[in-house]
C-alpha positions in Angstrom: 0.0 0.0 0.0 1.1 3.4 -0.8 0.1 7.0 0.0 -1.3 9.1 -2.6 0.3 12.0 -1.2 2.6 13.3 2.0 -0.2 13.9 4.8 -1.5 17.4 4.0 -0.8 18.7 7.6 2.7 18.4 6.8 3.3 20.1 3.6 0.6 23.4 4.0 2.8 25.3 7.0 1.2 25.6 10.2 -1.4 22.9 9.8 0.0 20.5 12.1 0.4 23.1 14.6 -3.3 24.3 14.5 -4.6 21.0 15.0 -2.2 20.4 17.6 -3.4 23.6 18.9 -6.7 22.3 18.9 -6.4 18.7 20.7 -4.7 20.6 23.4 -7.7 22.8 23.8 -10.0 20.1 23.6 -8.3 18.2 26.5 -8.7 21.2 29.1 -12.5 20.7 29.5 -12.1 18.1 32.0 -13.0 15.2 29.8 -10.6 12.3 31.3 -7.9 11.3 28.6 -9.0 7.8 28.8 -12.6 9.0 27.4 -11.0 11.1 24.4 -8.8 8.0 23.3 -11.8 5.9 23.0 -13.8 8.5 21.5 -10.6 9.2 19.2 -11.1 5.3 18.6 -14.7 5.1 17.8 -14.7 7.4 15.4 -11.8 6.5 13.5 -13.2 3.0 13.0 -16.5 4.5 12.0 -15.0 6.1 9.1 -11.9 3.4 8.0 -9.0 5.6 9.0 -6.3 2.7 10.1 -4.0 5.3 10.7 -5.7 6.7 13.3 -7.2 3.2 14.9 -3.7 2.2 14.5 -2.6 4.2 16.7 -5.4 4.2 19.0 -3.9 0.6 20.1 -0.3 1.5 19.9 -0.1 4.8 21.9 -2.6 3.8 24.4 -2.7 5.1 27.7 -0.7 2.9 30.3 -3.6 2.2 32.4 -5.7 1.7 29.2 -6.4 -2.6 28.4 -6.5 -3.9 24.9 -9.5 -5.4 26.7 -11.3 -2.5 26.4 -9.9 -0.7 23.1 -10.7 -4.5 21.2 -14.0 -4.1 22.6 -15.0 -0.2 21.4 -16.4 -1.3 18.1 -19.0 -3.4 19.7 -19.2 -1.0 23.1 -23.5 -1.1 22.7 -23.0 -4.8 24.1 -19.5 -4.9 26.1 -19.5 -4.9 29.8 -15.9 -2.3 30.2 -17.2 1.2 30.0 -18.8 3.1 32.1 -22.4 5.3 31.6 -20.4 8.1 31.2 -17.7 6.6 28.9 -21.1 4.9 26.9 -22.6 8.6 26.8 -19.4 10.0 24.7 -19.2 6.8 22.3 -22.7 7.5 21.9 -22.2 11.3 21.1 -19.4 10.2 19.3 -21.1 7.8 16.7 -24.0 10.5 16.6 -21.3 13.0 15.0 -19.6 11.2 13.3 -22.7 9.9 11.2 -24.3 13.3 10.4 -25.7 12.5 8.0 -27.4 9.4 8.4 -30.5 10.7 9.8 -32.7 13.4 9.8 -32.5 14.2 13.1 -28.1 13.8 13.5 -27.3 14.1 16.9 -31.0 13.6 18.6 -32.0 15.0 22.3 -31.5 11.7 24.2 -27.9 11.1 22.8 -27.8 15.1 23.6 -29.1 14.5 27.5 -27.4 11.7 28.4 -24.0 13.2 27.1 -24.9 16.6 29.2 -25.9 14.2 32.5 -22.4 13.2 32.6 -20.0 16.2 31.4 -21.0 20.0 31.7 -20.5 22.6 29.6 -16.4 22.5 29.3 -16.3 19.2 28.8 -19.2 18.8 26.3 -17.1 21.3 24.4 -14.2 19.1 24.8 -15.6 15.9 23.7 -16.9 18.2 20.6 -14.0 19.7 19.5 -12.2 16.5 19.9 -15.1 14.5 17.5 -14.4 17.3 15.0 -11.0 17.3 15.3 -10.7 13.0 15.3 -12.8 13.3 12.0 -10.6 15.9 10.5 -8.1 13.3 11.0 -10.1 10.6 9.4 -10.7 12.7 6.7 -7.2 13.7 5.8 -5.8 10.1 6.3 -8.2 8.2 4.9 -8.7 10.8 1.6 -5.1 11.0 0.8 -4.4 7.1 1.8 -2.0 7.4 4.9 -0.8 3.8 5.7 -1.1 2.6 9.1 1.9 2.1 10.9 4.3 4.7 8.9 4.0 7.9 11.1 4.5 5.5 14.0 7.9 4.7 12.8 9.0 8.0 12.3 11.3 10.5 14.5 8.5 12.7 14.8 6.4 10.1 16.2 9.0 8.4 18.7 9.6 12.2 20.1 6.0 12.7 20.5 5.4 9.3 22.3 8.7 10.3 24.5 7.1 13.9 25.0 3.9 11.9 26.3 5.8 9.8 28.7 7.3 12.4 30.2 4.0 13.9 30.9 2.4 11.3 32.4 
């Protein structure tokens, strides 16, 4: 398999950056890393971007089990996530799916998402939907291959930067 193209983000100057920008925005609203991984998950299976489910599984969280990221596909009927994790997934495929039904992102997926986070961290788990499927759309569009960036410098800094953090 091969690439159509280099990713966009890294040939237009200051793309990466302002999506960077973005996901660190979006992970100040309170919204527990944990949540925006499988979010980030969920919708990148939903549209086909390997890239980004790729690395869903191989820059997981320490405290994270493959139990749980194997299962997010089928999270409707697995016992590992909580109601509040289930309320983002659900928000999440709601999103993602715009336009699969009249009524996109209906009240009770709405509610129940709003029971759980308030306002910052509804935002959060927005931005970070938009941004995961900004992603998706790059990746899958230009035909990133899953696995490549994970090889790279780039992406063996960023891992080491995470690290650190945690």
């Amino acid at each position: 398999m091969q690439a159509r193209m280099k990713n966009p983000v890294m040939i237009l100057p200051g793309a990466m950056e302002a999506i960077q920008s973005l996901a660190k925005a979006a992970e100040l609203g309170g919204v527990p890393k944990k949540t925006l991984d499988l979010v980030h998950l969920r919708a990148s299976q939903i549209n086909g971007c390997s890239v980004c489910a790729d690395m869903g599984l191989r820059f997981k969280q320490r405290d994270e089990t493959e139990e749980r990221l194997f299962a997010v596909a089928a999270w409707y009927d697995a016992p590992y996530f909580t109601d509040a994790e289930r309320a983002a997934l659900a928000l999440t495929e709601a999103v993602t799916r715009l336009s699969d039904r009249s009524d996109p992102v209906p009240d009770e997926i709405w509610q129940e998402a709003a029971r759980h986070y308030n306002e910052p961290a509804l935002a959060s788990l927005i931005l970070w939907i938009a941004m995961t499927n900004v992603w998706n759309r790059v990746n899958v569009t230009t035909k990133q291959v899953a696995g490549e960036w994970a090889k790279s410098t780039e992406a063996r800094a960023w891992r080491e930067k995470q690290v650190a953090a945690d």
